[in-house]
The first five atom37 places (N, CA, C, CB, O) and aatype in JSON, in Angstrom:
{
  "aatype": [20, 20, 20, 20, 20, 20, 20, 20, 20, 20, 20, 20, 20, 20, 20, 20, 20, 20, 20, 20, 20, 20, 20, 20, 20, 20, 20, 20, 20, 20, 20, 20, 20, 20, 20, 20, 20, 20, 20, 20, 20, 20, 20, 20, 20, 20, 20, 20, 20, 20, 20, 20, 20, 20, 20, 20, 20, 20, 20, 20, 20, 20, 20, 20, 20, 20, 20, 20, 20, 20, 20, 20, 20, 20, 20, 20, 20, 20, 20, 20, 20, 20, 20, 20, 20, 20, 20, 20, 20, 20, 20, 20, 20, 20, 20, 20, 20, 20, 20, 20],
  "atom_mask": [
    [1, 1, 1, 1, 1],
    [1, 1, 1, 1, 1],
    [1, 1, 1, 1, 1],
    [1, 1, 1, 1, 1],
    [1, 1, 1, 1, 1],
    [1, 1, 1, 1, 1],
    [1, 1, 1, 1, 1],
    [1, 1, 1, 1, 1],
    [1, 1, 1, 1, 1],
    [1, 1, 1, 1, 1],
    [1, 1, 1, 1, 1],
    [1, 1, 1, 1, 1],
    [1, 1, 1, 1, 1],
    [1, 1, 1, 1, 1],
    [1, 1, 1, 1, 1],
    [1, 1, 1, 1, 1],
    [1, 1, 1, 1, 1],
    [1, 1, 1, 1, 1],
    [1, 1, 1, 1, 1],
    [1, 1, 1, 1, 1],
    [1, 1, 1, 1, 1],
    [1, 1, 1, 1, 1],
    [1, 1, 1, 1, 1],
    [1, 1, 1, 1, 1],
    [1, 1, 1, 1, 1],
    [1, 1, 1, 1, 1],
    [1, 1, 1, 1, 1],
    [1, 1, 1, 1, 1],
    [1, 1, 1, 1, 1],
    [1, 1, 1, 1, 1],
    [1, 1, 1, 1, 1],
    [1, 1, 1, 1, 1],
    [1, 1, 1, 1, 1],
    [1, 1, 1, 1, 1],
    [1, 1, 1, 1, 1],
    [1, 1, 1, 1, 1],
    [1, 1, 1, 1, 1],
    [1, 1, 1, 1, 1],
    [1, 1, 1, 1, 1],
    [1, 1, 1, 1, 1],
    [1, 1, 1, 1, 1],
    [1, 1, 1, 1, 1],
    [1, 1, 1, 1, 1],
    [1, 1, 1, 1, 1],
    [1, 1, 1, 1, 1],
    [1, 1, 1, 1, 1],
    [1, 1, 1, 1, 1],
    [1, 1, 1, 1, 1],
    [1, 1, 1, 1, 1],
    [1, 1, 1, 1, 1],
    [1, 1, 1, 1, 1],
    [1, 1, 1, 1, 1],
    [1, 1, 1, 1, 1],
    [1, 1, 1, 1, 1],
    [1, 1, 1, 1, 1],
    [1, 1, 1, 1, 1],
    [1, 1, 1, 1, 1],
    [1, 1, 1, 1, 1],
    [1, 1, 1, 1, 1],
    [1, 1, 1, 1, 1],
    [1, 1, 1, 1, 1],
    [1, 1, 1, 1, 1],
    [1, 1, 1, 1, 1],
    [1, 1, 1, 1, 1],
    [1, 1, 1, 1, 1],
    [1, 1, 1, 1, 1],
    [1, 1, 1, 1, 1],
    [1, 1, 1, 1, 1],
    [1, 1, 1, 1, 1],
    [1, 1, 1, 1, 1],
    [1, 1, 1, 1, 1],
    [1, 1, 1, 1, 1],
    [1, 1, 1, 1, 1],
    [1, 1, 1, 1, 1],
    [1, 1, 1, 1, 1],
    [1, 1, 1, 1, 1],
    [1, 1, 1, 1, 1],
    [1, 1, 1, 1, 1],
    [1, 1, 1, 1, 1],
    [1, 1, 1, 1, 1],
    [1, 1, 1, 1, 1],
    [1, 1, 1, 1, 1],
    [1, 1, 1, 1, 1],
    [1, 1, 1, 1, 1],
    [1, 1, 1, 1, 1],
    [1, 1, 1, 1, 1],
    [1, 1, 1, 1, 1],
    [1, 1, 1, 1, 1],
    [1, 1, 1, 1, 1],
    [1, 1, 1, 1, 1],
    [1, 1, 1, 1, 1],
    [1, 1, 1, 1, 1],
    [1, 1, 1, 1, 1],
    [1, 1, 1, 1, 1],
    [1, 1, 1, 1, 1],
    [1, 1, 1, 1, 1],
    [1, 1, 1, 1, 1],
    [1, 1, 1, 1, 1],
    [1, 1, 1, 1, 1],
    [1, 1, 1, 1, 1]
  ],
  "atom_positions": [
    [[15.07, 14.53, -9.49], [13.69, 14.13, -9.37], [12.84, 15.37, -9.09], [13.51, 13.06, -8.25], [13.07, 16.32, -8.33]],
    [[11.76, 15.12, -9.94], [10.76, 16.74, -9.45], [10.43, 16.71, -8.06], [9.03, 16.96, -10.25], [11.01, 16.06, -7.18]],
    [[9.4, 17.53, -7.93], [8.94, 17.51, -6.31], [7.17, 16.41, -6.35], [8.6, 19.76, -5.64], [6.56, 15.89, -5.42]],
    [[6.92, 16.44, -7.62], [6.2, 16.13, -7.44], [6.62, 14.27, -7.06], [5.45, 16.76, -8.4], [6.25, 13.64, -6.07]],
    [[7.46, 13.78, -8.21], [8.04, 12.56, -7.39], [8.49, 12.18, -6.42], [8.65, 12.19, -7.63], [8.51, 11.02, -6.02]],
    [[9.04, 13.46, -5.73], [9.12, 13.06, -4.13], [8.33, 12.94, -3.03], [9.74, 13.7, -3.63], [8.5, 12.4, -1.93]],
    [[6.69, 14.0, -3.92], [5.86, 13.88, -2.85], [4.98, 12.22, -2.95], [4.82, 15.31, -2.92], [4.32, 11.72, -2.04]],
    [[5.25, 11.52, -4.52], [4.85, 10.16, -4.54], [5.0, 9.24, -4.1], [4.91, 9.77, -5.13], [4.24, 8.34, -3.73]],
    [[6.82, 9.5, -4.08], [7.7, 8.82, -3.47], [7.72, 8.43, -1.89], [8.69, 9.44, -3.78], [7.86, 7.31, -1.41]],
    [[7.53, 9.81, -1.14], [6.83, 9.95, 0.34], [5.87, 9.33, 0.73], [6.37, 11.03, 0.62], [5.58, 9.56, 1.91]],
    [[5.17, 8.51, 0.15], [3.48, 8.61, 0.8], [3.83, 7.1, 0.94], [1.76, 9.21, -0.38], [4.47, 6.46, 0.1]],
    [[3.19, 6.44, 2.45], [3.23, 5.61, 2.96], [1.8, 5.03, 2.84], [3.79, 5.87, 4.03], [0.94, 5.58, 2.15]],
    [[1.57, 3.78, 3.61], [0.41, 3.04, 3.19], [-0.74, 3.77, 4.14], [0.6, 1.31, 3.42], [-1.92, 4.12, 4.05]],
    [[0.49, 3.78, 5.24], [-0.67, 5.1, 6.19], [-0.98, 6.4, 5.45], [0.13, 5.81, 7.77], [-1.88, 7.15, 5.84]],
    [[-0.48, 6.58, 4.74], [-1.1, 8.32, 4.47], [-2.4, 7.9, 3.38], [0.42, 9.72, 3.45], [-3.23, 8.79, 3.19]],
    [[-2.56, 6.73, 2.75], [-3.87, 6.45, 1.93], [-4.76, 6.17, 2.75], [-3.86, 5.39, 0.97], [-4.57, 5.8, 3.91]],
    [[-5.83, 6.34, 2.22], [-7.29, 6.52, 2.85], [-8.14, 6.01, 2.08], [-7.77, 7.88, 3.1], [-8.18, 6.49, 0.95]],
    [[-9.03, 4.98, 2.36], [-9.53, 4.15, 1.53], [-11.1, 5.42, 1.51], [-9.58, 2.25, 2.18], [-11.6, 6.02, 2.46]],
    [[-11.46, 5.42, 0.17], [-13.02, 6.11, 0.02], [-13.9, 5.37, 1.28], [-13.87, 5.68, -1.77], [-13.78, 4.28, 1.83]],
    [[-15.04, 6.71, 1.5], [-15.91, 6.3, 2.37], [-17.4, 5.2, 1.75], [-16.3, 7.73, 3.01], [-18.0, 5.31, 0.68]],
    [[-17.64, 4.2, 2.88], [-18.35, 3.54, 2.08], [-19.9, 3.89, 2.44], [-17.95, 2.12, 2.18], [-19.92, 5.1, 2.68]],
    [[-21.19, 3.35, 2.57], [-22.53, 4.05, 2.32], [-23.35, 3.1, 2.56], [-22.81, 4.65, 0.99], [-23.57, 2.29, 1.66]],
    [[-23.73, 3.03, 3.29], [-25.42, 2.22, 3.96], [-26.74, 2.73, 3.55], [-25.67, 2.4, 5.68], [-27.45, 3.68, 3.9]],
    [[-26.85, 1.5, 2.45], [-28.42, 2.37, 1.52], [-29.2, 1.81, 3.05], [-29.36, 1.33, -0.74], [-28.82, 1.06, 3.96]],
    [[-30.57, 2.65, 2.79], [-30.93, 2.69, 3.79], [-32.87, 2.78, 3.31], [-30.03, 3.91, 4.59], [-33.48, 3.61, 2.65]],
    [[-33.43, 1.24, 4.16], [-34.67, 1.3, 2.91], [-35.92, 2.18, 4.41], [-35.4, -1.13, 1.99], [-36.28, 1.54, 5.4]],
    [[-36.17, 3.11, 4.24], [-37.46, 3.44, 5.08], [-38.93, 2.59, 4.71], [-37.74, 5.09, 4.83], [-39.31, 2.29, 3.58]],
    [[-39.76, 2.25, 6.2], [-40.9, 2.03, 6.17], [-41.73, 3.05, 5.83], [-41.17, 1.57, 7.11], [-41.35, 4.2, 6.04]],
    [[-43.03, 2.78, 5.25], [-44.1, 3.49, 5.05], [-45.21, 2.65, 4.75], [-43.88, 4.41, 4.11], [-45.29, 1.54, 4.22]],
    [[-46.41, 3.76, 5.39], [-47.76, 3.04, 5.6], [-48.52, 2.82, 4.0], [-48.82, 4.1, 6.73], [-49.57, 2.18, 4.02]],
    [[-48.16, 3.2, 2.98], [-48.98, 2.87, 1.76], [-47.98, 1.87, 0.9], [-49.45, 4.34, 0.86], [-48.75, 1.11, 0.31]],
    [[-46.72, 1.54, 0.57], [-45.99, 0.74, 0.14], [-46.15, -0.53, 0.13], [-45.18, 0.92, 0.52], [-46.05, -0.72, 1.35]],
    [[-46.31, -1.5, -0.28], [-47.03, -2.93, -0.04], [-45.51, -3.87, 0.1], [-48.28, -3.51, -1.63], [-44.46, -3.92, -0.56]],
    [[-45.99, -4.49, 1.19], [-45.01, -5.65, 1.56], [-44.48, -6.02, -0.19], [-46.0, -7.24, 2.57], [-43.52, -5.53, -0.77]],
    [[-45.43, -6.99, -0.69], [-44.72, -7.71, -1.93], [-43.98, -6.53, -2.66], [-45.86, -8.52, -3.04], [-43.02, -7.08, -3.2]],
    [[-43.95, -5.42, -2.89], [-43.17, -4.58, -4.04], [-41.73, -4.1, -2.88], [-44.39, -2.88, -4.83], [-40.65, -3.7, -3.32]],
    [[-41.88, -4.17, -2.16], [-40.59, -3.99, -0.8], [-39.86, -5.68, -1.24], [-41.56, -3.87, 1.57], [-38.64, -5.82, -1.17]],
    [[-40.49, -6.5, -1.54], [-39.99, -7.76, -1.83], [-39.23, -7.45, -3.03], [-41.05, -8.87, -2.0], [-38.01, -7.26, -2.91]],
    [[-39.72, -7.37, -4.05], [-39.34, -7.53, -5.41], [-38.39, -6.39, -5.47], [-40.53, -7.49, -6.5], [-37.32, -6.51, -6.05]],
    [[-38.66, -5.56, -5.02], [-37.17, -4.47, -5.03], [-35.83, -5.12, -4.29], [-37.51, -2.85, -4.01], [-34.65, -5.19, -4.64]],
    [[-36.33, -5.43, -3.47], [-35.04, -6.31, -2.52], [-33.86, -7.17, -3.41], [-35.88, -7.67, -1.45], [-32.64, -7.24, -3.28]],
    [[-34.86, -7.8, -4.44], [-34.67, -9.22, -4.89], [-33.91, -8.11, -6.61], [-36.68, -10.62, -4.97], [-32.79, -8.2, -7.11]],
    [[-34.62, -7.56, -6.85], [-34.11, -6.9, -8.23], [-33.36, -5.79, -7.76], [-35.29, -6.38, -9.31], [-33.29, -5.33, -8.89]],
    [[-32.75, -4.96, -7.08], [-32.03, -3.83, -6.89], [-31.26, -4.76, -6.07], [-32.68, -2.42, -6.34], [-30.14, -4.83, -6.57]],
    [[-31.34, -5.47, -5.08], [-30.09, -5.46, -3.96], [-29.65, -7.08, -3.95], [-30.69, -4.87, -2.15], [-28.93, -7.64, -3.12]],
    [[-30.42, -7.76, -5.35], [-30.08, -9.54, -5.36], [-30.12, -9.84, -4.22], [-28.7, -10.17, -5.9], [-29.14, -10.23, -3.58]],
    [[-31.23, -9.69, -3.81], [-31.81, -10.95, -2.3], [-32.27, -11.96, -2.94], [-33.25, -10.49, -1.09], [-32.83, -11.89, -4.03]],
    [[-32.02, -13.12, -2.19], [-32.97, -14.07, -2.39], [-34.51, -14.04, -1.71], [-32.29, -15.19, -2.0], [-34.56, -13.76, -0.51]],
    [[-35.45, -14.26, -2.23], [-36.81, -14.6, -1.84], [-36.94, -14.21, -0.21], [-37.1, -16.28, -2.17], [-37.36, -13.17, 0.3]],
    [[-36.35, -15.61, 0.51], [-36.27, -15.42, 1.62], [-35.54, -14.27, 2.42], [-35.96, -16.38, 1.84], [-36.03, -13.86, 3.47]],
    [[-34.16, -13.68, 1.8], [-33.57, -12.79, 2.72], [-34.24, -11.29, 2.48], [-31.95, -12.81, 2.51], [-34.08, -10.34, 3.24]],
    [[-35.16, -11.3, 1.04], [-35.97, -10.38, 1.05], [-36.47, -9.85, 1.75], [-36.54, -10.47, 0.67], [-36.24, -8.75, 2.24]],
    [[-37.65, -10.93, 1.98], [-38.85, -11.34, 2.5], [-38.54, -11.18, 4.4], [-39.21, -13.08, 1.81], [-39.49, -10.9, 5.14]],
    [[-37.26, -11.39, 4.91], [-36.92, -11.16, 6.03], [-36.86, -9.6, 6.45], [-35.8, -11.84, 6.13], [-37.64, -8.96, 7.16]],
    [[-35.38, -9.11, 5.6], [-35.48, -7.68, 5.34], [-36.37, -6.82, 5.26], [-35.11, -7.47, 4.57], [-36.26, -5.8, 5.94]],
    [[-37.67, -7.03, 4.22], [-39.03, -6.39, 4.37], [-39.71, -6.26, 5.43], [-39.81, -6.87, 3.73], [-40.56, -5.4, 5.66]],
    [[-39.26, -7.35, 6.27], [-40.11, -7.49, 7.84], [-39.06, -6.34, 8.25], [-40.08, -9.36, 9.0], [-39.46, -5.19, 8.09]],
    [[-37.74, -6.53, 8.78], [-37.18, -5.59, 9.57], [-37.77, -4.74, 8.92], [-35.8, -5.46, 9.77], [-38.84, -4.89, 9.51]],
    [[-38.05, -3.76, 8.01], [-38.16, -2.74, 7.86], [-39.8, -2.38, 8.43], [-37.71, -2.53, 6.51], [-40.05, -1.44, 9.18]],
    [[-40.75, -3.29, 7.92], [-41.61, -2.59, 8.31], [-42.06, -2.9, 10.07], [-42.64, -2.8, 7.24], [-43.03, -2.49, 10.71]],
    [[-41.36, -3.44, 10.32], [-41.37, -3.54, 11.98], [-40.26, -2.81, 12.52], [-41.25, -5.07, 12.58], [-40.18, -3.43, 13.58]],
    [[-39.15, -1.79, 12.61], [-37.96, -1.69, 12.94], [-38.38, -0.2, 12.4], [-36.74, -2.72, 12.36], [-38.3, 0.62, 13.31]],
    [[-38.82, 0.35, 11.16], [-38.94, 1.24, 10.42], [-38.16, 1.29, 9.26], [-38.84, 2.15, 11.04], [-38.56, 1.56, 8.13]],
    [[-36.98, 0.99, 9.63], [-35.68, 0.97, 8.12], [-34.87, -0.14, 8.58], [-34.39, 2.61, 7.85], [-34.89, -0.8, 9.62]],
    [[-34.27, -0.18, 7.68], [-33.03, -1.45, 7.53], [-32.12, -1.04, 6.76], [-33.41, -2.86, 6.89], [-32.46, -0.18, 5.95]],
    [[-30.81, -1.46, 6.75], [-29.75, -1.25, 6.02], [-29.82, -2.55, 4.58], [-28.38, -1.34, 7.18], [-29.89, -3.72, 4.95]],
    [[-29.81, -2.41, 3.76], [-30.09, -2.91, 2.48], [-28.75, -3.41, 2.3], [-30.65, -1.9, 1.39], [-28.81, -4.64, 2.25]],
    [[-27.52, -2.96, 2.18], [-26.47, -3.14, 1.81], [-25.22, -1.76, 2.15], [-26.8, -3.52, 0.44], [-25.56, -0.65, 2.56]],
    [[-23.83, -2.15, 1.88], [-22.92, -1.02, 1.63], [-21.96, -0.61, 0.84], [-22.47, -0.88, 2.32], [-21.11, -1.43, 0.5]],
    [[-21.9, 0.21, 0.58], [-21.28, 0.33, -1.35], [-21.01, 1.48, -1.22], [-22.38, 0.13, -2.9], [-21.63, 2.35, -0.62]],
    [[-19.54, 1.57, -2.11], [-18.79, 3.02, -2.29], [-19.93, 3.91, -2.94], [-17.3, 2.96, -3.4], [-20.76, 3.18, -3.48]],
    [[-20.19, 5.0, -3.04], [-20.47, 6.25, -2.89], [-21.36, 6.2, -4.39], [-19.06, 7.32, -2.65], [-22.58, 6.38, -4.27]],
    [[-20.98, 6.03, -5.35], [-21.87, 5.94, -7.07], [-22.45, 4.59, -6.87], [-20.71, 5.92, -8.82], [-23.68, 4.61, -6.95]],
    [[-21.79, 3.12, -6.57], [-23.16, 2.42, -6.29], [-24.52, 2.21, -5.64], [-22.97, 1.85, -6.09], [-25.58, 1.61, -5.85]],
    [[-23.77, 3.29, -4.44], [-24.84, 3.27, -3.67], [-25.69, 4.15, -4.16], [-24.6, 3.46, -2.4], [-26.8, 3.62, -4.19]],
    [[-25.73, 5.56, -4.69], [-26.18, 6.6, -5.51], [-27.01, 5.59, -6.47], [-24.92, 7.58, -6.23], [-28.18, 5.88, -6.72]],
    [[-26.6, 4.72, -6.87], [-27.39, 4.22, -8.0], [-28.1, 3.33, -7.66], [-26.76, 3.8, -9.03], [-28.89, 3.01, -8.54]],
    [[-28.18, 2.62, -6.51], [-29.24, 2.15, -5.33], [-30.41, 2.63, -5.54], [-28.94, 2.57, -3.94], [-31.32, 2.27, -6.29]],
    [[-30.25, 3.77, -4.57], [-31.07, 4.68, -4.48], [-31.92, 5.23, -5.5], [-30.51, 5.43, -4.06], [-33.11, 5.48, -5.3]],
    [[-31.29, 5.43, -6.65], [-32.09, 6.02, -8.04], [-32.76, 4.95, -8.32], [-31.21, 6.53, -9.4], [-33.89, 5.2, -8.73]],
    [[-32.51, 3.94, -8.26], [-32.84, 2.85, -8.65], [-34.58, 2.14, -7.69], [-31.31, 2.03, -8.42], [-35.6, 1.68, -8.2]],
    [[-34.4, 2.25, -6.88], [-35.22, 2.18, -6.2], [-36.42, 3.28, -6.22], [-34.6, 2.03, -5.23], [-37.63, 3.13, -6.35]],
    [[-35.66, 4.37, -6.03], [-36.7, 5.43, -6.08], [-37.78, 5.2, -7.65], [-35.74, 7.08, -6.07], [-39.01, 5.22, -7.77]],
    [[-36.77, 5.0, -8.58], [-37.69, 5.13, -9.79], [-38.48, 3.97, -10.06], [-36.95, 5.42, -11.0], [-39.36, 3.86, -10.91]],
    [[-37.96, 2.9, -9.03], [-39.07, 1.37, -9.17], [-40.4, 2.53, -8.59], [-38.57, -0.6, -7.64], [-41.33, 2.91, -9.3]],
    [[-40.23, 2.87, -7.41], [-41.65, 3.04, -6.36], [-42.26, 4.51, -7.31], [-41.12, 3.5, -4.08], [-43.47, 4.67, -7.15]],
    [[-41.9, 5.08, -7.81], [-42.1, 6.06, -8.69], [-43.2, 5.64, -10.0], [-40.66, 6.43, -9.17], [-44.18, 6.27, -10.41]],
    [[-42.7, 4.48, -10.4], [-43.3, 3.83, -11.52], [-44.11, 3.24, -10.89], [-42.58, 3.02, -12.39], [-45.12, 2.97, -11.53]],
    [[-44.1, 2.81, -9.47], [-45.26, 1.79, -9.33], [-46.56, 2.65, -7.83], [-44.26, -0.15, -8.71], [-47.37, 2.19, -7.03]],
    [[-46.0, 4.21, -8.23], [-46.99, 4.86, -7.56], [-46.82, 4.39, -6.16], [-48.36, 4.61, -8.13], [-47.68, 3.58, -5.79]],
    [[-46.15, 4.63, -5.54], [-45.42, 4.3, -4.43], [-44.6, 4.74, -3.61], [-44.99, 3.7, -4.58], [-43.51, 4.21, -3.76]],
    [[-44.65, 5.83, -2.45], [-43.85, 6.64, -2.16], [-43.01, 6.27, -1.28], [-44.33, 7.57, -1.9], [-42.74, 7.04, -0.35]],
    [[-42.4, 5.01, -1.39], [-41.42, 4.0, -0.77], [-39.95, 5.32, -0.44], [-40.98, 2.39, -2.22], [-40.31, 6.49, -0.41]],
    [[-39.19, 5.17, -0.32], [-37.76, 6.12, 0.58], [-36.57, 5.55, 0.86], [-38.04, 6.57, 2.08], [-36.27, 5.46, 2.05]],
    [[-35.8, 5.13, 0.04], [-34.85, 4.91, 0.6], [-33.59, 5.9, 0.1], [-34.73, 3.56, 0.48], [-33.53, 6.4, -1.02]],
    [[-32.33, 6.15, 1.46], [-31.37, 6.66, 1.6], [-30.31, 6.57, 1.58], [-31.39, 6.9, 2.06], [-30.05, 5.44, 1.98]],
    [[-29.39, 7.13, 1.33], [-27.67, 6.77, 1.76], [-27.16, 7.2, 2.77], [-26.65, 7.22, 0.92], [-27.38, 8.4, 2.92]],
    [[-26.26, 6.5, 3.93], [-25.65, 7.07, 4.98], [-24.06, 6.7, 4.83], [-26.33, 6.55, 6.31], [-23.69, 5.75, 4.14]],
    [[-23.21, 7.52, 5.5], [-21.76, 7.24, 5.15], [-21.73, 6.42, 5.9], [-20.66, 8.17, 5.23], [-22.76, 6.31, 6.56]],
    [[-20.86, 5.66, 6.14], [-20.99, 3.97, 7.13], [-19.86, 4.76, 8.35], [-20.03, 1.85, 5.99], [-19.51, 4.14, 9.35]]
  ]
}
């Protein structure tokens, strides 16, 4: 057997390491309008109406909220995603990724 099969062969369930996962992360701001903090909710992160509409409050009372958590390229694509809604809609809305 090569070495490299033995080092395959070796590896226990402990030695795997599951990828790190990512807390998009939506910031408040004073020019962003409640309803487009809605409709992003509802089209980027499939909220319903209401859990939107909740979420939008934490944020703009709290400052940020955690949106959701997702391996490392979904969450990346969160983020792009969002950014280029508030981008298009003249809107300097912010949201981030944090490693969880």
């Amino acid at each position: 057997m090569t070495q490299i099969h033995e080092k395959i062969r070796g590896k226990t369930a402990s030695d795997v390491t599951e990828p790190p996962w990512y807390r998009v992360v939506m910031l408040n701001d004073d020019v962003t309008t409640m309803e487009f903090v809605v409709v992003v909710l509802m089209q980027v992160f499939h909220r319903s109406f209401e859990d939107a509409r909740k979420l939008m409050l934490d944020i703009h009372h709290k400052g940020s909220a955690v949106c959701g958590v997702y391996p490392h390229n979904v969450a990346e694509t969160k983020v792009e995603q969002v950014t280029l809604m508030a981008l298009a809609s003249n809107f300097p809305l912010k949201c981030q990724m944090e490693e969880e």
